[in-house]
C-alpha positions as a Markdown table, in Angstrom:
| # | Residue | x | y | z |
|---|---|---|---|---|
| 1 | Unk | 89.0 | 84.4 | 105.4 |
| 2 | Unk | 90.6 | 84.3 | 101.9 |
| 3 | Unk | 93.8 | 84.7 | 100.8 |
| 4 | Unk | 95.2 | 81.5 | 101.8 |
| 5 | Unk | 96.7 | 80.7 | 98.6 |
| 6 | Unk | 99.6 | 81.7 | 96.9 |
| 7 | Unk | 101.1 | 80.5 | 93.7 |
| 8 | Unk | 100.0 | 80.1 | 90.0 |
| 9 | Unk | 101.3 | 76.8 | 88.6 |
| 10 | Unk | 102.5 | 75.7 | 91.4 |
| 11 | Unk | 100.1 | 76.8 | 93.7 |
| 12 | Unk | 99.8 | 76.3 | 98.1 |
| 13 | Unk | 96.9 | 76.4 | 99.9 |
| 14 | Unk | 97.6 | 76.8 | 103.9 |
| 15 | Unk | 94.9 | 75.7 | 106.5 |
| 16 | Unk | 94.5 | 75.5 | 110.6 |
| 17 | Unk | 95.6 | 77.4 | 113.5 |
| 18 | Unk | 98.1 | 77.3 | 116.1 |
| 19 | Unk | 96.2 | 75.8 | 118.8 |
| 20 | Unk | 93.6 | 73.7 | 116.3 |
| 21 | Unk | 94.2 | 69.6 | 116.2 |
| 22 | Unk | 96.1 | 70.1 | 113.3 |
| 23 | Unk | 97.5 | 72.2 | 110.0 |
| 24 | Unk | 98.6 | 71.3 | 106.7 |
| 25 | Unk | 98.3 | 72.5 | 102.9 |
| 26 | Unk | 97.3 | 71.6 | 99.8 |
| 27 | Unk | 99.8 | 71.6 | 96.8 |
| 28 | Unk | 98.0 | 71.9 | 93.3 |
| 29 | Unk | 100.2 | 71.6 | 90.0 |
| 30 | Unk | 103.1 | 69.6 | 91.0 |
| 31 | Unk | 103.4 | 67.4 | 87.7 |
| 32 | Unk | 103.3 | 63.4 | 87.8 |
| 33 | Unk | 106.0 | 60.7 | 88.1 |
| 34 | Unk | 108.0 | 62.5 | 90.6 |
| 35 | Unk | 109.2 | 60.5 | 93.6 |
| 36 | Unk | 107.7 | 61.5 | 96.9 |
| 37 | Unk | 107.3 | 60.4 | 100.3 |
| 38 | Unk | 106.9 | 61.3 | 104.0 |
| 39 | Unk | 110.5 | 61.1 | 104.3 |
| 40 | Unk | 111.4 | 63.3 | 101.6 |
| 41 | Unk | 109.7 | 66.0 | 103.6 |
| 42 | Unk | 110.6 | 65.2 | 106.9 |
| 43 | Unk | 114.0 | 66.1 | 107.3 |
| 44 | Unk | 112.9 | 69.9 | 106.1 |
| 45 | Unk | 110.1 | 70.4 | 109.0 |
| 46 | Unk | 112.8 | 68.7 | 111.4 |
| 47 | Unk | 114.9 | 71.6 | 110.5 |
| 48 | Unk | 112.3 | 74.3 | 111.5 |
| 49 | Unk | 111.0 | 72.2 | 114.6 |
| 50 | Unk | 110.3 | 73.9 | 117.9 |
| 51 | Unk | 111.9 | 72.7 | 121.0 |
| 52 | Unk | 115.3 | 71.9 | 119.8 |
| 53 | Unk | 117.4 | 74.3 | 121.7 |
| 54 | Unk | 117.4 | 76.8 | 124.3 |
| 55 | Unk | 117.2 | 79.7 | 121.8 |
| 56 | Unk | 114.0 | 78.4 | 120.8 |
| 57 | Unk | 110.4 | 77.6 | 121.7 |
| 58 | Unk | 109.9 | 75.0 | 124.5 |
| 59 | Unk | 106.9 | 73.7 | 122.6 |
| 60 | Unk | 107.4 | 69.9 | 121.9 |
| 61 | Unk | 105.6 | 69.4 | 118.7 |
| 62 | Unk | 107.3 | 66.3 | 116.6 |
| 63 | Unk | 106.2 | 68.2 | 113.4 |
| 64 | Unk | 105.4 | 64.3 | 111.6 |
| 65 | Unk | 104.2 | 64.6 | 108.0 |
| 66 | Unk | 101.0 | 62.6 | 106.4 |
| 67 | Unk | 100.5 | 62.1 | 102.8 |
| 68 | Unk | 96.8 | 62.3 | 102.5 |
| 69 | Unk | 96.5 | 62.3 | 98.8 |
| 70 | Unk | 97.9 | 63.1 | 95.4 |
| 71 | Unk | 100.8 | 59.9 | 95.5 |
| 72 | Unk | 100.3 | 56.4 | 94.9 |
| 73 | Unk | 102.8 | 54.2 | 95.1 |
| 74 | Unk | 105.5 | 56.6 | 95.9 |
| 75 | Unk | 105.2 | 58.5 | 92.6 |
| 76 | Unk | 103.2 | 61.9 | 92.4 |
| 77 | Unk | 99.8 | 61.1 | 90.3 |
| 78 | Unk | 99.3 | 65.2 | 89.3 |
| 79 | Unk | 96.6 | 65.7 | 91.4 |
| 80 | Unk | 96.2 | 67.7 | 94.8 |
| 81 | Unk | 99.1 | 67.2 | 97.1 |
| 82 | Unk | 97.5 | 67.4 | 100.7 |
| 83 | Unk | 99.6 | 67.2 | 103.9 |
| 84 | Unk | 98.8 | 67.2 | 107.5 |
| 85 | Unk | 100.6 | 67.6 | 110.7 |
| 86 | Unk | 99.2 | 67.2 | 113.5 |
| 87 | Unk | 99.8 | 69.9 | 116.9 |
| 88 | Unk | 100.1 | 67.8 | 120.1 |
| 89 | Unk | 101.6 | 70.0 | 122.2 |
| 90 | Unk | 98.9 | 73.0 | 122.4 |
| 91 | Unk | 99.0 | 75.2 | 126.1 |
| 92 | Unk | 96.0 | 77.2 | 125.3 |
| 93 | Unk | 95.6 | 78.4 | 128.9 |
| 94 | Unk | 98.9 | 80.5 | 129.0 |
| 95 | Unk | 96.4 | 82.6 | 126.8 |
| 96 | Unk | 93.4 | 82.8 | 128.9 |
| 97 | Unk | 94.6 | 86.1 | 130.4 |
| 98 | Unk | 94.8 | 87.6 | 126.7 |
| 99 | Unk | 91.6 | 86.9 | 125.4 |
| 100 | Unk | 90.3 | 90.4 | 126.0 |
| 101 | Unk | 93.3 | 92.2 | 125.4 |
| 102 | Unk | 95.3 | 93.2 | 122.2 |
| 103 | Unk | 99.2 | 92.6 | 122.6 |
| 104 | Unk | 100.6 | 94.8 | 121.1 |
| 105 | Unk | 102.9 | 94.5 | 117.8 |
| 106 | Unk | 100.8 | 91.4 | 116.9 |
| 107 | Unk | 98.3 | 90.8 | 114.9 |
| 108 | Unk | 95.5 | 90.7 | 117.4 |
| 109 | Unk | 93.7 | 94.2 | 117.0 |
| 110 | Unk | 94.0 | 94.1 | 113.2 |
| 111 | Unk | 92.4 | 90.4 | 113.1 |
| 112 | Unk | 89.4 | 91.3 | 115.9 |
| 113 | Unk | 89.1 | 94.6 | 113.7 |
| 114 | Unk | 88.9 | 93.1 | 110.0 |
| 115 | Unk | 86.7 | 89.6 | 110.6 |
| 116 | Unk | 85.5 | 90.8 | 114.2 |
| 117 | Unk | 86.9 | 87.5 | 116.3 |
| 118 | Unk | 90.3 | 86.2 | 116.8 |
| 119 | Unk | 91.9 | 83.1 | 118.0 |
| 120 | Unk | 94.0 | 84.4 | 121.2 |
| 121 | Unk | 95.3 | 80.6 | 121.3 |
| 122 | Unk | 98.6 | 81.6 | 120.2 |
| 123 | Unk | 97.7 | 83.8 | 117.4 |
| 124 | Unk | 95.3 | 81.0 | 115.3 |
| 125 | Unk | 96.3 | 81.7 | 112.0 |
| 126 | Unk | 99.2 | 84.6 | 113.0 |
| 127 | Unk | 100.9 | 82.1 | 114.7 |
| 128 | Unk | 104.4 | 81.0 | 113.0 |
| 129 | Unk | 103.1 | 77.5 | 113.8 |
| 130 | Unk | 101.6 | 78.1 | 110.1 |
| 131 | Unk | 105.1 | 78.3 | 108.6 |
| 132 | Unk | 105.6 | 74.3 | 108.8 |
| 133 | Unk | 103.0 | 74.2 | 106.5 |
| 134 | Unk | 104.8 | 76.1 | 103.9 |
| 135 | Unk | 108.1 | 74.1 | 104.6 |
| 136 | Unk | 106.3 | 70.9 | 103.7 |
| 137 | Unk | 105.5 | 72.1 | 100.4 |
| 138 | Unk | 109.0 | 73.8 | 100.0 |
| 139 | Unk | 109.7 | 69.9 | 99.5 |
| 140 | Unk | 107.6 | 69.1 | 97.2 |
| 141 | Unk | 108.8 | 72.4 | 95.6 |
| 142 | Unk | 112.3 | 70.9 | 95.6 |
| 143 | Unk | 111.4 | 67.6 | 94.3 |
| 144 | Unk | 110.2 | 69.4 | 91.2 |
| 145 | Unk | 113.2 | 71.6 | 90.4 |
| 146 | Unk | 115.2 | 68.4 | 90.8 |
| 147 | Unk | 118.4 | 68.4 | 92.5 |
| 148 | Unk | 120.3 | 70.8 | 90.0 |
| 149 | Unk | 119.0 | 73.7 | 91.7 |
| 150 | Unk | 120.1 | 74.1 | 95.4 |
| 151 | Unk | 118.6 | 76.3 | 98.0 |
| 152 | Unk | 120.1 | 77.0 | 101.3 |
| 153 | Unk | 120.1 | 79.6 | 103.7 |
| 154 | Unk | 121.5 | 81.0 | 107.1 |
| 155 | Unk | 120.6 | 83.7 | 109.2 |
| 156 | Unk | 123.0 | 86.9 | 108.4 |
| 157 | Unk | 122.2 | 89.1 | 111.7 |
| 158 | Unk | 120.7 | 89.1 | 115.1 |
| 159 | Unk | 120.2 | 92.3 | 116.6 |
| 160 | Unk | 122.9 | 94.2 | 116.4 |
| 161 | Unk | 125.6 | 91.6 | 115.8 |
| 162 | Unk | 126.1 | 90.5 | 111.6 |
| 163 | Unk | 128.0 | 87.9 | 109.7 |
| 164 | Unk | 131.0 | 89.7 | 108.0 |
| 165 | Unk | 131.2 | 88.3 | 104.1 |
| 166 | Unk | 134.6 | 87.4 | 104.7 |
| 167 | Unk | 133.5 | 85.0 | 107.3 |
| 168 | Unk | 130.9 | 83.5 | 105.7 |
| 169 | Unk | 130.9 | 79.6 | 105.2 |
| 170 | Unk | 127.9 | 77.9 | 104.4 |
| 171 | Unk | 129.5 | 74.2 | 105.9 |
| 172 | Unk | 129.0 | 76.2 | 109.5 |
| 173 | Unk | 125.4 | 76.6 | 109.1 |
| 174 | Unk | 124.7 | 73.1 | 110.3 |
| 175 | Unk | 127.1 | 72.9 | 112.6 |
| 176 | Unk | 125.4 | 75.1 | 115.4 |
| 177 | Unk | 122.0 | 76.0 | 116.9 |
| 178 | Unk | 121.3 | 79.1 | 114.7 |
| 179 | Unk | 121.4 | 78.6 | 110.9 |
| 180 | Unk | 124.7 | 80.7 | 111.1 |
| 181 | Unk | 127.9 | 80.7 | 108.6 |
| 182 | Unk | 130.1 | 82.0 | 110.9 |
| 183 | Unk | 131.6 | 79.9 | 114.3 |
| 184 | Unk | 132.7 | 82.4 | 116.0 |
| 185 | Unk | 129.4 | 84.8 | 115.6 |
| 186 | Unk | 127.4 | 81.9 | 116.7 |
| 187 | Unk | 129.2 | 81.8 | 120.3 |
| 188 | Unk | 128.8 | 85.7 | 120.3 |
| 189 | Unk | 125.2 | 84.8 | 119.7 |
| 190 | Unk | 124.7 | 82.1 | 121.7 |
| 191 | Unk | 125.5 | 84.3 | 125.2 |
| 192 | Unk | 123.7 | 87.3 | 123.6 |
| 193 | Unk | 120.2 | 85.1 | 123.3 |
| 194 | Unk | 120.9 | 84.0 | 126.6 |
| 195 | Unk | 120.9 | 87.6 | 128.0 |
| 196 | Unk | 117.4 | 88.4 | 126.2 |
| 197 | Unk | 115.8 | 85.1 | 127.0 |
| 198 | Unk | 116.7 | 85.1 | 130.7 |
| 199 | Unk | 115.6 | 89.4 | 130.4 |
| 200 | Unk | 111.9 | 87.7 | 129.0 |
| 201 | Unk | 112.8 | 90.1 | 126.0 |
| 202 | Unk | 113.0 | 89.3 | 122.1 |
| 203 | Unk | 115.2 | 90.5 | 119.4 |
| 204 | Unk | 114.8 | 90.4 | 115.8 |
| 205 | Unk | 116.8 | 88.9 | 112.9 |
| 206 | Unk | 118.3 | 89.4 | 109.3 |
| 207 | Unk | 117.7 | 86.0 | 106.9 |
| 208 | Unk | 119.7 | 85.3 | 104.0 |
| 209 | Unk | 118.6 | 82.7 | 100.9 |
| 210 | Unk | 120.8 | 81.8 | 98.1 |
| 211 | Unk | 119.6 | 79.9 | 94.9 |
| 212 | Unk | 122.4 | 78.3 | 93.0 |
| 213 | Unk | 121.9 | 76.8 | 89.3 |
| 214 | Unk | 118.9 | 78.6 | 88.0 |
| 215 | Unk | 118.9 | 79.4 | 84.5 |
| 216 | Unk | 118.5 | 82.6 | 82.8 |
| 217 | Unk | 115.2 | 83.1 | 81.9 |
| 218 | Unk | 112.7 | 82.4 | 84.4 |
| 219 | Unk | 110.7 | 85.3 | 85.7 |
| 220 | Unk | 108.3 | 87.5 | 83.3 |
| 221 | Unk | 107.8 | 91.5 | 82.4 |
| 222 | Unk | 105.7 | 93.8 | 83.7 |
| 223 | Unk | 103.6 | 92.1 | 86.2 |
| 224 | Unk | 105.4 | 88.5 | 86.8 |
| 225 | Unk | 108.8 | 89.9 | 87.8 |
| 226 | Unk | 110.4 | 86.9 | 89.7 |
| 227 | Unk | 112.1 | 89.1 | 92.1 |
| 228 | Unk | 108.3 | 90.8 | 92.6 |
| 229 | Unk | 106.9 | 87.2 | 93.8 |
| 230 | Unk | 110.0 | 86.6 | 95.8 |
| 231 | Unk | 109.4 | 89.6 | 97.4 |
| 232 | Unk | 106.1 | 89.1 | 98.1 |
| 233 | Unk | 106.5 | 85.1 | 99.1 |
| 234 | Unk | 109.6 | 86.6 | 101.8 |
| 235 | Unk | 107.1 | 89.4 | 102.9 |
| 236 | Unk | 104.1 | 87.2 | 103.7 |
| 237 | Unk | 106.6 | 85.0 | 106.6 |
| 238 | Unk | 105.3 | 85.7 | 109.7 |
| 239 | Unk | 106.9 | 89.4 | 111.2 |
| 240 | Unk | 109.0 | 90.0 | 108.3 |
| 241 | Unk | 109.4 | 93.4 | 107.7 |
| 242 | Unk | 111.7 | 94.4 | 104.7 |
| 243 | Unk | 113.1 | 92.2 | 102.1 |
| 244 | Unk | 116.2 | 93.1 | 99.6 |
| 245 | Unk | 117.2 | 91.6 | 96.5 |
| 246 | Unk | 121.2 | 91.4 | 95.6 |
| 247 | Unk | 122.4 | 94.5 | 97.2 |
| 248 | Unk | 118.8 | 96.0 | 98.2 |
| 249 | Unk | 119.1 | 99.0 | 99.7 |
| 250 | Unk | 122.8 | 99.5 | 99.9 |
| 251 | Unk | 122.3 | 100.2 | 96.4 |
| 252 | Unk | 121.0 | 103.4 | 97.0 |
| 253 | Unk | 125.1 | 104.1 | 98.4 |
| 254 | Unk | 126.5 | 102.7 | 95.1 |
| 255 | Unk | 127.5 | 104.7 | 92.3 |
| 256 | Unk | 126.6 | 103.2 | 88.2 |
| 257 | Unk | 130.1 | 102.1 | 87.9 |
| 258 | Unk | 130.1 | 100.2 | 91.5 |
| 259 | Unk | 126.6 | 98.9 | 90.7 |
| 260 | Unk | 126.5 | 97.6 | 87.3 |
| 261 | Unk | 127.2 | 93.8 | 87.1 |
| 262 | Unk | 129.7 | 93.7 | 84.6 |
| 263 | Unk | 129.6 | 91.1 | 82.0 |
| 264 | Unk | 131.9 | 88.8 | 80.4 |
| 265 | Unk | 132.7 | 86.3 | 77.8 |
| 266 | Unk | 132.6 | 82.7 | 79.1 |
| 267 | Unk | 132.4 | 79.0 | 77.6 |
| 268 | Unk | 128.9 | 78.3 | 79.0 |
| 269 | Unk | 127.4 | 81.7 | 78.8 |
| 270 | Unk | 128.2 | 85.3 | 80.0 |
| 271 | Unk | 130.5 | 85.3 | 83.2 |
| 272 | Unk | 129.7 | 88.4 | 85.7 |
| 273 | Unk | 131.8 | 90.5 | 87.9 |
| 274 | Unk | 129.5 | 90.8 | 90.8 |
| 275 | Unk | 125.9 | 89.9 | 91.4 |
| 276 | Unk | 124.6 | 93.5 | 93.3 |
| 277 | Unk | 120.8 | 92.3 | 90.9 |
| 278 | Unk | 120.9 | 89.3 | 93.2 |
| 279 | Unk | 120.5 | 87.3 | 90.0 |
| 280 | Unk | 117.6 | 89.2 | 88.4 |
| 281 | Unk | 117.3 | 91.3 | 85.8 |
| 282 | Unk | 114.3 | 93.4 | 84.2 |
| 283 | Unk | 112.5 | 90.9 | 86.7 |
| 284 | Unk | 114.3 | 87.8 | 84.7 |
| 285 | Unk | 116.9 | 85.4 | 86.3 |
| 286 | Unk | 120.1 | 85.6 | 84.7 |
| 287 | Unk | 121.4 | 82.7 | 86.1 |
| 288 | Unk | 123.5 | 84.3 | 88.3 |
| 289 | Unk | 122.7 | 82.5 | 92.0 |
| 290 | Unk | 119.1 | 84.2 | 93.2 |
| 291 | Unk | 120.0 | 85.9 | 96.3 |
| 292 | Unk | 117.2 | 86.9 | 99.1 |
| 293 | Unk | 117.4 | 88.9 | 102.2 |
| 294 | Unk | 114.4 | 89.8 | 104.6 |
| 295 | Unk | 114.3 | 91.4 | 108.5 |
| 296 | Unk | 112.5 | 90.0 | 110.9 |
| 297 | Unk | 111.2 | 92.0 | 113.6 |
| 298 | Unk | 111.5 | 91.0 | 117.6 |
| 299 | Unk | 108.3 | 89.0 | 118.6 |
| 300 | Unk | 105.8 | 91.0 | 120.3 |
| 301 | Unk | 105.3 | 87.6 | 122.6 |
| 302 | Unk | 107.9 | 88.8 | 125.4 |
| 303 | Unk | 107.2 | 88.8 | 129.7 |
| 304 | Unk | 107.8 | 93.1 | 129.9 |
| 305 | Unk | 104.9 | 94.6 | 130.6 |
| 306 | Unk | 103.6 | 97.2 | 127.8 |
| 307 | Unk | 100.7 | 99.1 | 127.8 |
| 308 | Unk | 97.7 | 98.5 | 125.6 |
| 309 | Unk | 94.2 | 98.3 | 125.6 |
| 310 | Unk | 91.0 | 95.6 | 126.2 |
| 311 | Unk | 88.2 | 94.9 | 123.5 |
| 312 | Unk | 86.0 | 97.9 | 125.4 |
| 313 | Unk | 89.0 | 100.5 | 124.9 |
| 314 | Unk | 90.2 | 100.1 | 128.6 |
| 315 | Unk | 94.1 | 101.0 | 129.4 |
| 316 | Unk | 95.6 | 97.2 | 130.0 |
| 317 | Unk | 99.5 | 96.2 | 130.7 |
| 318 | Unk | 100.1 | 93.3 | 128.8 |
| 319 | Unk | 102.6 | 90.5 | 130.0 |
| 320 | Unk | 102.4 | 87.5 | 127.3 |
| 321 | Unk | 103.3 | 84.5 | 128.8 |
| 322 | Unk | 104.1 | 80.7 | 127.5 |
| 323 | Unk | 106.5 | 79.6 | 125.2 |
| 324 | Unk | 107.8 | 81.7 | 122.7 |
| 325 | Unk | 111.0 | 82.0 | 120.4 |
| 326 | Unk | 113.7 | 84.8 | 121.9 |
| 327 | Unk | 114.6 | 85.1 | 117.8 |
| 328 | Unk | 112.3 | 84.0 | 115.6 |
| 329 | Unk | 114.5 | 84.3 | 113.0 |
| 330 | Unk | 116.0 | 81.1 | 113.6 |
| 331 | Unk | 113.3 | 78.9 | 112.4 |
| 332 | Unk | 112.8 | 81.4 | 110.1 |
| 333 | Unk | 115.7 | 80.0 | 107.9 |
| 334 | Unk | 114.2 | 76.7 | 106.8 |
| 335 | Unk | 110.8 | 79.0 | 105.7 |
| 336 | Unk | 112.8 | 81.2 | 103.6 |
| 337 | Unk | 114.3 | 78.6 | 101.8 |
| 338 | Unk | 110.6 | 77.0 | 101.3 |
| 339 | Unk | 109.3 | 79.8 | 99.9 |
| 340 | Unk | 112.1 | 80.6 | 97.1 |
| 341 | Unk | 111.5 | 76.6 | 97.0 |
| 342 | Unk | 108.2 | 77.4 | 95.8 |
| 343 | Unk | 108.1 | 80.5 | 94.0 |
| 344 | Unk | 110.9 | 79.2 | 92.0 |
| 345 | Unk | 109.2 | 76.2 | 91.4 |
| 346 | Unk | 106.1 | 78.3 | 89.9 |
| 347 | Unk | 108.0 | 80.2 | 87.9 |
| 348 | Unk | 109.7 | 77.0 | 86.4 |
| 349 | Unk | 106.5 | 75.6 | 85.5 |
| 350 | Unk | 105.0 | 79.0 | 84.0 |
| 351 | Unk | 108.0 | 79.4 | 82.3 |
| 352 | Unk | 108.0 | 75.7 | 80.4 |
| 353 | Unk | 104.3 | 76.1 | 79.6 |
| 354 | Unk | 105.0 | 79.3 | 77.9 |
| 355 | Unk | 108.9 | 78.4 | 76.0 |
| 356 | Unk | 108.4 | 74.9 | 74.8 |
């Protein structure tokens, strides 16, 4: 299987599976004399943990980082970063009654149908279990932007309930079990999840990243757009399904004069009226805050029964049982911010070795 890479300066190499003894990456490019430590990374995976509410899965993993090379001495020596975490909380039987059948609306057919075995322990390398990988190295990521840049997300929608703009306020988001910016929506969430979790039903999820102090100029023409690898980096998370940059599609509503980010004189460079480009332009920040939407789809993992079929083409119902996440787009949060963490970091790095 290749593919498990993404990345150019900065690059991230994922490994294991769900149900495997472990899974980690490898981080290649992160320049020397940065600090770095367990603890530096911790506090990010604790973030996306499992088990840490109701609205989430019951799997108890403790999600503990290991440095296994590339710092000495608590400084980053410039060579491979690799990290491991280590799954102690693996149910594989839950998933004995699924090794012949395809659920469907996961990965399962297209896996057994491309390599011609899968891992049914949870979806092997499917699973969202992989996504704590990237989180690790949207750490390091951080650590090389430094602390000027600041990354943060919150989930925008789930199902049919949003986040209005005018309620949004970041200093909620930690302040309750679902990434949100809005109090009140949370409690409207927090009895809606209860409904679909106790129905053994899933629902899907709208994520929203924000970028704040990146300068104008990082990102290149034709083929290195920065909003083409943030794209890409949002759209290889685990059942995401769309991805918008500033005003994405509502864009397509907008007339020119609406649309266009009007420009102004300032002090410390040009001042703007709105930010519909989401901070990128011609595939070039502007330095405008980097703004990153992306729709996550209901997990398939869910205790209705739905029809499919076994490996021999046989009519099955499928009823997936074990512990899985109602809305996955809650730990999706902390995985969106890695991965502008790191595609920003990549572009910071391509950028300086090409404009001294």
């Amino acid at each position: 299987m290749s593919h498990n890479s993404f990345g150019h300066m900065f690059r991230v190499t994922t490994w294991g599976e769900s149900h495997g003894p472990a899974i980690g990456c490898v981080i290649d490019g992160t320049p020397p004399l940065l600090d770095l430590c367990a603890a530096d990374i911790q506090p990010w995976l604790d973030r996306r943990r499992p088990g840490t509410s109701r609205f989430v899965t019951q799997r108890q993993e403790t999600d503990q980082v290991r440095i296994l090379s590339g710092v000495f001495e608590g400084q980053t020596t410039g060579t491979p970063i690799s990290l491991m975490i280590e799954n102690i909380d693996q149910r594989s039987k839950d998933y004995s009654e699924i090794t012949n059948t395809y659920r469907p609306g996961h990965a399962d057919y297209a896996y057994q149908s491309k390599y011609g075995i899968r891992d049914p322990r949870g979806g092997g390398r499917a699973s969202a279990r992989e996504t704590a990988c990237r989180v690790a190295a949207g750490a390091v990521a951080r650590k090389v932007l430094g602390p000027d840049i600041v990354i943060r997300g919150a989930l925008r929608q789930v199902g049919e309930h949003s986040v209005a703009d005018k309620n949004w306020d970041w200093n909620a988001v930690g302040t309750n079990a679902f990434n949100c910016p809005d109090g009140a929506m949370a409690s409207i969430w927090e009895d809606y999840l209860d409904e679909i979790r106790k129905a053994g039903s899933s629902v899907g999820a709208v994520v929203e990243v924000h970028a704040s102090g990146v300068p104008a100029g990082w990102g290149a023409p034709v083929y290195g757009k920065l909003d083409t690898d943030l794209a890409a980096a949002m759209m290889s998370i685990n059942a995401v399904k769309g991805v918008e940059i500033g005003a994405g599609f509502a864009a397509a509503r907008m007339r020119g004069e609406d649309a266009a980010d009007e420009m102004l004189p300032g002090n410390d460079g040009p001042g703007f009226t709105a930010n519909n480009n989401g901070g990128v332009l011609g595939g070039i920040s502007s330095g405008q805050d980097v703004v990153v939407r992306f729709a996550v789809k209901p997990t398939s993992s869910i205790l209705t029964p739905r029809r499919s079929i076994d490996k021999s083409g046989a009519a099955r119902d499928v009823v997936t049982k074990g512990r899985h996440d109602p809305c996955v787009g809650i730990r999706a949060v902390p995985v969106g911010e890695a991965m502008m963490a790191c595609v920003l970091a990549d572009h910071m790095l391509r950028h300086r070795a090409q404009i001294s």
